[in-house]
N, C-alpha and C positions, 0 to 999 in steps of 0.2 A: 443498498450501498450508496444513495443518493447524496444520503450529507457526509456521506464519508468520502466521496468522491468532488463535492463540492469544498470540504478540508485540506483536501489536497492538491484539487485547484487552485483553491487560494490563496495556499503558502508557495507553491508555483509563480504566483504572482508577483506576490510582496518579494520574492528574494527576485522577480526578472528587473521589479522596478528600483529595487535597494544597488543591485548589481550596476546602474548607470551611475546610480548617486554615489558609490563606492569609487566608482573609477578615479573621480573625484576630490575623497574624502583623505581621513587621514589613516596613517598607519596602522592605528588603533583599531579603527573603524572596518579599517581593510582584513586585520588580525581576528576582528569580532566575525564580521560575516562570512571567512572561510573557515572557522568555529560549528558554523550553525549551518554552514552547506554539509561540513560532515554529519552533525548531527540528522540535516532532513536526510542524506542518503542513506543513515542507516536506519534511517524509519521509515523511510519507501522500501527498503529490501525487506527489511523484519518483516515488514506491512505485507508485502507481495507473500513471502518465505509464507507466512501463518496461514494466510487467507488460502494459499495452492494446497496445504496440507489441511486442512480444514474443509475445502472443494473435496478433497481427495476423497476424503474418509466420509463426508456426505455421498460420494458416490458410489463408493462402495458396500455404504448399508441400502442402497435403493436397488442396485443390484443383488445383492442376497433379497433384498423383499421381492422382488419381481422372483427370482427364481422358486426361493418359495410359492409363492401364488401361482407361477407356475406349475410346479409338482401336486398342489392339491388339487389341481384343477385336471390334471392327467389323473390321480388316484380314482 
């Protein structure tokens, strides 16, 4: 999850340093980049939402495998 966490840094970034230059700007400008703050927050949620069910269900087949391996190993 390295670059995917360095993606997400970095759009981190770009919107803390766009965020001063906004204060700034114009209307339009201002219109545009709380456009694309909703847009990143609903792709850091989606992003979290997927990755925790995805977690989930990885850990739920590692637990049936363990229990398996456990029961053959009692048999």
């Amino acid at each position: 999850m390295g670059a995917f966490d360095d993606l997400i840094k970095e759009l981190e970034q770009k919107r803390d340093e766009l965020r001063v230059q906004i204060h700034l700007g114009s209307k339009e400008a201002k219109d545009e980049f709380e456009r694309l703050e909703k847009r990143l927050d609903t792709f850091l949620n989606e992003t979290r939402q997927q990755a925790t069910q995805e977690l989930d269900q990885v850990g739920k087949e590692l637990k049936s495998a363990y229990d398996n391996l456990r029961q053959r190993l009692q048999s």
